[in-house]
N, C-alpha and C positions, 0 to 999 in steps of 0.2 A: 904147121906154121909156127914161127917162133915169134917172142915178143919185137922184135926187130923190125921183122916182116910186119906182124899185126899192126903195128905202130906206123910202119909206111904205105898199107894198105890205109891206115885213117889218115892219114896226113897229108896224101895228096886231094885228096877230093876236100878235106878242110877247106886248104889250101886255097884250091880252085871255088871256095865258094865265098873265102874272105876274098880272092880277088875280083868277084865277080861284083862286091860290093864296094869295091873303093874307088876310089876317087872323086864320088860324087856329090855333089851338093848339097848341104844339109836338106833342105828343102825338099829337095828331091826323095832324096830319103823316105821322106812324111808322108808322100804322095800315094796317095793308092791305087789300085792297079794292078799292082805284078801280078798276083793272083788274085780274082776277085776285087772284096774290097781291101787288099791289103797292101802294105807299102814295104820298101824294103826292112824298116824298123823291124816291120809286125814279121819279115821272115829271119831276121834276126832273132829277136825274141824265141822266134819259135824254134830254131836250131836249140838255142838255148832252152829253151824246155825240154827237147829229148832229149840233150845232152843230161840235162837234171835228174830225167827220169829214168837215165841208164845207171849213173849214180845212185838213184836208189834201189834199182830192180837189181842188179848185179852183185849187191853181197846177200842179197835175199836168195839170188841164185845159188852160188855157193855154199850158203846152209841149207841146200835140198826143199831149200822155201820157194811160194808161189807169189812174184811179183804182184802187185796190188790189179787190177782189173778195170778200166777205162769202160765201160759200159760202151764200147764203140769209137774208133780210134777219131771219128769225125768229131762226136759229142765232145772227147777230152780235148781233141784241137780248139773246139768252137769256144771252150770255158776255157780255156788259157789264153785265146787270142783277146776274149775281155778282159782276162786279168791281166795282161800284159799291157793292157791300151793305156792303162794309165803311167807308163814307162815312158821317159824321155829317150831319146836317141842313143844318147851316153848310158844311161843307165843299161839301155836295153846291148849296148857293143861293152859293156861291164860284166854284164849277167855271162853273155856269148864267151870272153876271153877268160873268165875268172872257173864257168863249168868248165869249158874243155882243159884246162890245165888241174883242176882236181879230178878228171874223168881218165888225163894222162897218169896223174901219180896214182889212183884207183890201179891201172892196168899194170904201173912198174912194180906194184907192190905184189901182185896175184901171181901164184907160181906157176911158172909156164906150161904146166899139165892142161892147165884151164884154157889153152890155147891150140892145142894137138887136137886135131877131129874135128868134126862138128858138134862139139857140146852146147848145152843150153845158153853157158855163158856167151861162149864166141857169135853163135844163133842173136843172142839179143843186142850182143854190141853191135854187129852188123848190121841189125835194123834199124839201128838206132844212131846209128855214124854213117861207115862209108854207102852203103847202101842209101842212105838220106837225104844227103849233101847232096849230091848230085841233082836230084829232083830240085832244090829250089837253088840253085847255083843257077839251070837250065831255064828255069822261069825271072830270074832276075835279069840273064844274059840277049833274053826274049824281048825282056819287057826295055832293056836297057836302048837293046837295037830300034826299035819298035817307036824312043822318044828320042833316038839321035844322040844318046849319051854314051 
Protein backbone atom coordinates (compact mmCIF):
# COMPACT_ATOMS: atom_id res chain seq x y z
CA UNK A 1 0.00 0.00 0.00
CA UNK A 2 1.22 3.31 -0.84
CA UNK A 3 0.55 6.64 0.88
CA UNK A 4 -2.21 7.41 -1.76
CA UNK A 5 -4.04 4.39 -1.14
CA UNK A 6 -3.44 4.66 2.84
CA UNK A 7 -4.68 8.20 2.66
CA UNK A 8 -7.90 6.97 0.66
CA UNK A 9 -8.35 3.93 2.71
CA UNK A 10 -8.73 6.91 5.83
CA UNK A 11 -10.62 9.04 4.01
CA UNK A 12 -13.34 7.47 2.99
CA UNK A 13 -14.75 6.15 6.13
CA UNK A 14 -13.65 9.86 7.66
CA UNK A 15 -15.70 11.00 5.35
CA UNK A 16 -18.61 8.80 5.88
CA UNK A 17 -18.55 9.56 9.46
CA UNK A 18 -18.33 13.40 9.25
CA UNK A 19 -21.34 12.80 7.15
CA UNK A 20 -23.14 10.87 9.34
CA UNK A 21 -22.88 13.73 11.59
CA UNK A 22 -24.12 16.65 9.66
CA UNK A 23 -26.86 18.37 9.28
CA UNK A 24 -28.20 18.29 12.60
CA UNK A 25 -29.39 20.33 15.03
CA UNK A 26 -27.37 21.68 17.63
CA UNK A 27 -29.40 20.40 20.14
CA UNK A 28 -29.58 17.38 18.85
CA UNK A 29 -26.16 16.97 18.92
CA UNK A 30 -26.17 17.27 23.03
CA UNK A 31 -28.48 14.71 23.15
CA UNK A 32 -27.50 11.37 24.52
CA UNK A 33 -28.21 8.24 23.30
CA UNK A 34 -26.21 7.12 20.31
CA UNK A 35 -24.24 4.98 22.44
CA UNK A 36 -25.25 4.64 25.83
CA UNK A 37 -25.16 7.72 27.64
CA UNK A 38 -23.49 9.71 24.85
CA UNK A 39 -24.36 12.19 22.29
CA UNK A 40 -23.14 12.87 18.99
CA UNK A 41 -20.68 15.60 20.54
CA UNK A 42 -19.25 12.89 22.98
CA UNK A 43 -18.49 10.59 19.65
CA UNK A 44 -17.11 13.47 18.08
CA UNK A 45 -14.76 14.07 20.76
CA UNK A 46 -14.06 10.67 20.91
CA UNK A 47 -12.80 10.22 17.23
CA UNK A 48 -11.00 13.03 18.21
CA UNK A 49 -9.26 11.39 20.89
CA UNK A 50 -7.90 8.41 18.88
CA UNK A 51 -7.15 10.41 16.36
CA UNK A 52 -4.83 12.37 19.19
CA UNK A 53 -3.77 9.26 20.45
CA UNK A 54 -2.46 8.02 17.03
CA UNK A 55 -0.46 11.30 16.90
CA UNK A 56 1.31 10.34 19.71
CA UNK A 57 1.76 6.62 19.50
CA UNK A 58 2.93 6.76 15.85
CA UNK A 59 6.30 8.42 16.16
CA UNK A 60 6.96 6.50 19.29
CA UNK A 61 6.32 3.70 16.83
CA UNK A 62 9.04 4.64 14.49
CA UNK A 63 11.70 4.88 17.06
CA UNK A 64 11.20 1.17 17.95
CA UNK A 65 9.26 2.71 20.99
CA UNK A 66 6.21 1.34 22.96
CA UNK A 67 3.16 3.37 22.78
CA UNK A 68 1.96 4.57 26.32
CA UNK A 69 -0.48 1.79 27.79
CA UNK A 70 -4.34 2.54 28.45
CA UNK A 71 -4.89 0.17 31.33
CA UNK A 72 -7.89 -1.11 29.22
CA UNK A 73 -9.20 0.43 26.07
CA UNK A 74 -12.74 0.90 28.06
CA UNK A 75 -11.03 2.48 31.16
CA UNK A 76 -9.07 5.19 28.76
CA UNK A 77 -12.57 5.69 26.69
CA UNK A 78 -14.47 6.21 30.12
CA UNK A 79 -11.51 9.00 31.34
CA UNK A 80 -11.68 10.88 28.25
CA UNK A 81 -15.37 10.78 27.73
CA UNK A 82 -15.15 12.99 31.27
CA UNK A 83 -12.63 14.97 30.14
CA UNK A 84 -14.10 15.77 27.01
CA UNK A 85 -17.72 16.53 28.63
CA UNK A 86 -16.67 19.69 29.54
CA UNK A 87 -16.19 20.48 25.57
CA UNK A 88 -18.65 22.53 23.78
CA UNK A 89 -19.96 21.20 20.45
CA UNK A 90 -17.60 23.69 18.50
CA UNK A 91 -14.83 23.12 20.58
CA UNK A 92 -15.25 19.34 20.38
CA UNK A 93 -15.92 19.62 15.91
CA UNK A 94 -12.40 21.83 16.45
CA UNK A 95 -10.48 19.15 18.28
CA UNK A 96 -12.12 16.53 15.56
CA UNK A 97 -10.89 18.73 12.28
CA UNK A 98 -7.74 20.28 13.63
CA UNK A 99 -6.30 16.07 14.83
CA UNK A 100 -7.14 14.73 11.74
CA UNK A 101 -5.41 17.25 9.62
CA UNK A 102 -2.17 17.13 11.76
CA UNK A 103 -2.59 13.11 11.80
CA UNK A 104 -2.76 13.69 7.76
CA UNK A 105 0.60 15.79 7.67
CA UNK A 106 2.03 13.13 10.40
CA UNK A 107 1.34 10.52 7.50
CA UNK A 108 2.67 12.97 4.42
CA UNK A 109 5.74 13.39 6.24
CA UNK A 110 6.49 9.31 7.13
CA UNK A 111 8.45 7.53 4.38
CA UNK A 112 6.50 5.28 2.52
CA UNK A 113 8.41 2.01 3.74
CA UNK A 114 6.20 2.70 6.97
CA UNK A 115 3.35 1.86 4.80
CA UNK A 116 4.40 -1.51 2.74
CA UNK A 117 3.36 -4.72 4.97
CA UNK A 118 1.77 -4.93 7.88
CA UNK A 119 4.09 -2.99 10.19
CA UNK A 120 3.31 -1.73 13.53
CA UNK A 121 2.92 1.74 12.29
CA UNK A 122 0.12 0.87 9.55
CA UNK A 123 -1.25 -1.87 12.51
CA UNK A 124 -2.04 1.19 14.84
CA UNK A 125 -3.19 3.81 12.34
CA UNK A 126 -5.74 1.26 11.33
CA UNK A 127 -6.92 0.87 14.61
CA UNK A 128 -7.07 3.91 15.17
CA UNK A 129 -8.79 5.49 11.87
CA UNK A 130 -10.43 3.53 9.22
CA UNK A 131 -10.93 0.47 11.24
CA UNK A 132 -12.76 3.13 13.87
CA UNK A 133 -14.80 5.44 12.01
CA UNK A 134 -16.85 3.05 10.97
CA UNK A 135 -18.06 1.78 14.41
CA UNK A 136 -19.52 5.11 15.48
CA UNK A 137 -20.38 6.61 11.88
CA UNK A 138 -22.80 3.09 12.33
CA UNK A 139 -23.98 4.00 15.72
CA UNK A 140 -24.72 7.59 14.80
CA UNK A 141 -26.58 6.52 11.60
CA UNK A 142 -28.73 4.04 14.00
CA UNK A 143 -29.28 6.39 16.49
CA UNK A 144 -30.07 9.14 13.66
CA UNK A 145 -32.79 6.63 12.08
CA UNK A 146 -34.04 5.61 15.34
CA UNK A 147 -35.21 9.70 16.17
CA UNK A 148 -36.28 10.40 12.46
CA UNK A 149 -33.25 12.68 11.67
Amino acid sequence: MNRDQLIARIDKPWRAFNDACAGLPEAAMLDPGVVEGWSVKDMIAHVATWDNEALKALPLIMQSKRPPRYGGVDNFNASQYDANARLSLTQAREALAATHERLLALIDSVPESWFEGETRFRHRLRLDTWAHYPEHTLAVLAWRKSRGL
